[in-house]
C-alpha positions in Angstrom: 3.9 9.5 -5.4 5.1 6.0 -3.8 4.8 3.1 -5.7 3.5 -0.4 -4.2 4.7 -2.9 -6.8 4.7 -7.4 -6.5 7.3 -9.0 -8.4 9.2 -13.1 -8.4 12.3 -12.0 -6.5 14.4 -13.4 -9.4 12.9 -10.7 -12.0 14.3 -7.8 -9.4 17.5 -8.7 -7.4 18.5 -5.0 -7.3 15.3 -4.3 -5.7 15.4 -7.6 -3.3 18.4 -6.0 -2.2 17.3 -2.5 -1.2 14.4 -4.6 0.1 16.9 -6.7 2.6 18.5 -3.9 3.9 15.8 -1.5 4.6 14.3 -4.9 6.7 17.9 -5.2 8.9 18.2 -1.2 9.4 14.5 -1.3 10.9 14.7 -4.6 12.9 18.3 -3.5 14.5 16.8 -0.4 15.3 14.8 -2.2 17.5 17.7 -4.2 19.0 16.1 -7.8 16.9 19.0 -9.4 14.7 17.9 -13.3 14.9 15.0 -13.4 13.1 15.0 -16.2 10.4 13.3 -14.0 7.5 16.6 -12.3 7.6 17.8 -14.6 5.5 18.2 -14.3 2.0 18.2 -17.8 0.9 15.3 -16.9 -0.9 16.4 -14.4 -3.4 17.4 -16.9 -6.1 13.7 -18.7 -5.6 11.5 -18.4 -8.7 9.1 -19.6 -6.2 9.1 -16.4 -4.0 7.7 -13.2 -4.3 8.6 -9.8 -3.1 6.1 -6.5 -2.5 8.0 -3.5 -2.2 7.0 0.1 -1.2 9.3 2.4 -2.9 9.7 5.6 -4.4 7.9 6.5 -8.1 11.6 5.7 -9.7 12.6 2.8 -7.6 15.8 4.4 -5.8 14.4 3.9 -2.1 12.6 1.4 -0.6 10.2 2.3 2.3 8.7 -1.1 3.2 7.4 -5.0 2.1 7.4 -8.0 2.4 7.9 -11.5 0.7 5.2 -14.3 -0.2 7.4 -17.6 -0.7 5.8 -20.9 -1.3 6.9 -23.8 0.4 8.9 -25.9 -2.2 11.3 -29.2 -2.9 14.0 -26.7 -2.3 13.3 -24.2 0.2 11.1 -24.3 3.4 9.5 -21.5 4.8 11.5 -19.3 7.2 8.7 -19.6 10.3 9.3 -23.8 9.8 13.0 -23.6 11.0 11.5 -21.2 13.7 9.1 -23.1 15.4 10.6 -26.2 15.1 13.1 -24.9 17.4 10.0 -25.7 19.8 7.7 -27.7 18.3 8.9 -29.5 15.5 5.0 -30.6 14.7 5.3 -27.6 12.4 7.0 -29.4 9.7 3.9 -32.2 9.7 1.6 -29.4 9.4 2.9 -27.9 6.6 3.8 -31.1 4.9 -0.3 -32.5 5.2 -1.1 -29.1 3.0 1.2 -29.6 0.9 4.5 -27.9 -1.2 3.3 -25.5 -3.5 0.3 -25.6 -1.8 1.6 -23.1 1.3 3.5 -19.9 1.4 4.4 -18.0 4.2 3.9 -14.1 4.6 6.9 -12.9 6.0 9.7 -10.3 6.0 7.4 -7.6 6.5 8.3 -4.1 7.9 7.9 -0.1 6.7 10.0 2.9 7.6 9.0 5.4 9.9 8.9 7.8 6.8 5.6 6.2 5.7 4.1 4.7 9.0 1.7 7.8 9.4 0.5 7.9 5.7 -1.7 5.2 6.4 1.3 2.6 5.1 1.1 0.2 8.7 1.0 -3.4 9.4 -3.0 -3.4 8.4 -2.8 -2.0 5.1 0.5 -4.6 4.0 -1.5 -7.1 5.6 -4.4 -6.1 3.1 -1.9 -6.0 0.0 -0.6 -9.1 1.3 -3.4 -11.3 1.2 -4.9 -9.3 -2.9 -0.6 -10.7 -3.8 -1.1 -14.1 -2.4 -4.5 -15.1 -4.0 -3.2 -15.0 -7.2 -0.9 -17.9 -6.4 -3.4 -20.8 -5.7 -1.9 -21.1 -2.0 -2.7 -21.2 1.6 -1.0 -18.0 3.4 0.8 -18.7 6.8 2.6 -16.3 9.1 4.3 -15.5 12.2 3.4 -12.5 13.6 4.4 -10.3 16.7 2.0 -9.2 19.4 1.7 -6.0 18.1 0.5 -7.1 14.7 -1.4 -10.0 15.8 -5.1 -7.7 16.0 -4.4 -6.8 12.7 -3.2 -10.2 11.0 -6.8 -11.7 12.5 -9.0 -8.7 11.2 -7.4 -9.1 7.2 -8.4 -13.2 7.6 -5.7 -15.2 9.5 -6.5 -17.5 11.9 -4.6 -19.1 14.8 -3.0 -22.2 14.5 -4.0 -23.4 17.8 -2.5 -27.3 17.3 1.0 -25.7 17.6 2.9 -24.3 20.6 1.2 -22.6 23.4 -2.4 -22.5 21.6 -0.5 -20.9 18.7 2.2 -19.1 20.4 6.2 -19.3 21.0 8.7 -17.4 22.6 10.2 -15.8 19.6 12.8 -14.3 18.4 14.0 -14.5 21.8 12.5 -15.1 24.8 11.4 -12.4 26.0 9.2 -12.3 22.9 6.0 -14.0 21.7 5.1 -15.0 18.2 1.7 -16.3 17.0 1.5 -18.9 14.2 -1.4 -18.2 11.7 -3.0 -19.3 8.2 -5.5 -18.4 6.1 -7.3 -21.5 4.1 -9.3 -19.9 1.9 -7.6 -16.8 0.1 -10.6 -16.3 -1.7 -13.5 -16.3 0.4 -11.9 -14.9 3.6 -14.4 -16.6 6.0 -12.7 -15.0 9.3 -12.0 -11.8 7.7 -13.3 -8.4 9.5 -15.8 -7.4 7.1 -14.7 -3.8 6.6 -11.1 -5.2 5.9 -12.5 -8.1 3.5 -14.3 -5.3 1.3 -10.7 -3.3 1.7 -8.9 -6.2 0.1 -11.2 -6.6 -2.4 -11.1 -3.4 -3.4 -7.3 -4.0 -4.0 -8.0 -7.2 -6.0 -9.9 -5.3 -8.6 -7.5 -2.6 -8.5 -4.4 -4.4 -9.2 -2.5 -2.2 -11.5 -4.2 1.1 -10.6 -3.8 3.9 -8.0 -5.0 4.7 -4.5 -5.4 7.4 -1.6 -4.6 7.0 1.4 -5.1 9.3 4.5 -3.4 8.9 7.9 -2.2 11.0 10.8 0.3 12.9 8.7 -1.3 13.6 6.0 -3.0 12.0 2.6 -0.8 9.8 0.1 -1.3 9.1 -3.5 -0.1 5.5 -4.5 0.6 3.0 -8.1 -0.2 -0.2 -7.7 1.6 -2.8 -10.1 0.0 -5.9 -8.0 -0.7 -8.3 -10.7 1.7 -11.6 -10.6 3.2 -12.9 -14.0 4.5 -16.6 -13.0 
């Protein structure tokens, strides 16, 4: 039984921490160490919020990602990013607003869970069900591997910034697209299938799930619902 649970980072430093270094084990594993949602500014931030995949008793994390709200004291990691390029990012952000705008970010799974059904598309559904509870808009920076999946759960290309929405990131011989979401609720650009899958998860929040992929079927407990 695996355990997908959302929690304010500052409720759960032991976790954030397990968290942190499951994220640099899988990213140096693919030879990717500059990546500013490495840092871990954020773990004192009552204004972040952590989704963890981890065993039924909490000793091992297998996955998540973080939801942190643009703030008087912290910026979102993918601002420092782009502005490396285009420093119109910081405008952008600024127009909708702090507290207005988080970013989803920090995002990555083991390889233990990757064929349970546990991918980028199914975080990306939990993602969005943990975010619309906040009251925000959702950005991201995503890879091209995860960018057909980013667009089918809602998020759509910010196409003012960089390239038509792309930079050469984390290094150059790598892309990144910028993305948002507007409206958490309605998900106007969402795949349909995917916008009934997330949904599902938003009436489901402190339930359970199957899940079936390549390797096998998966029993899950959500503990989704956010206490700010």
């Amino acid at each position: 039984m695996i355990r997908i649970r959302a929690f304010k980072v500052t409720d759960d430093h032991s976790a954030c921490l397990r968290y942190i270094k499951g994220h640099h084990l899988v990213l140096e594993s693919y030879g990717v160490t500059k990546v500013t949602s490495l840092n871990a500014d954020w773990i004192d931030d009552p204004n972040t919020y952590a989704i963890i995949v981890e065993s039924e008793d909490s000793k091992k994390v297998y996955g998540g990602g973080r939801v942190q709200i643009k703030s008087d004291t912290l910026k979102m990691p993918m601002e420092d990013a782009i502005a490396i390029l285009d420093d119109r990012i910081y405008d952008y952000t600024e127009k909708i607003g702090k507290y207005q705008v988080a970013e989803f970010c920090g995002l990555w799974n083991s390889k233990e869970i990757a064929g349970y059904g546990i991918g980028s598309i199914y975080m990306g559904r939990v993602g969005v069900a943990v975010a619309s509870q906040l009251g925000v808009q959702l950005m991201a920076l995503c890879s091209p591997g995860t960018l057909r999946n980013c667009l089918k759960v809602g998020f759509d290309i910010i196409r003012e910034l960089g390239n038509n929405g792309t930079f050469y990131y984390p290094k150059e011989d790598l892309t990144a697209t910028a993305l948002i979401i507007n409206d958490l609720v309605n998900l106007p650009f969402a795949n349909p299938d995917e916008k009934l899958a997330i949904e599902k998860i938003k009436s489901n929040l402190s339930g359970g799930a199957t899940e079936k992929g390549p390797k096998g079927v998966m029993d899950f407990i959500y503990d989704l619902q956010i206490n700010r």
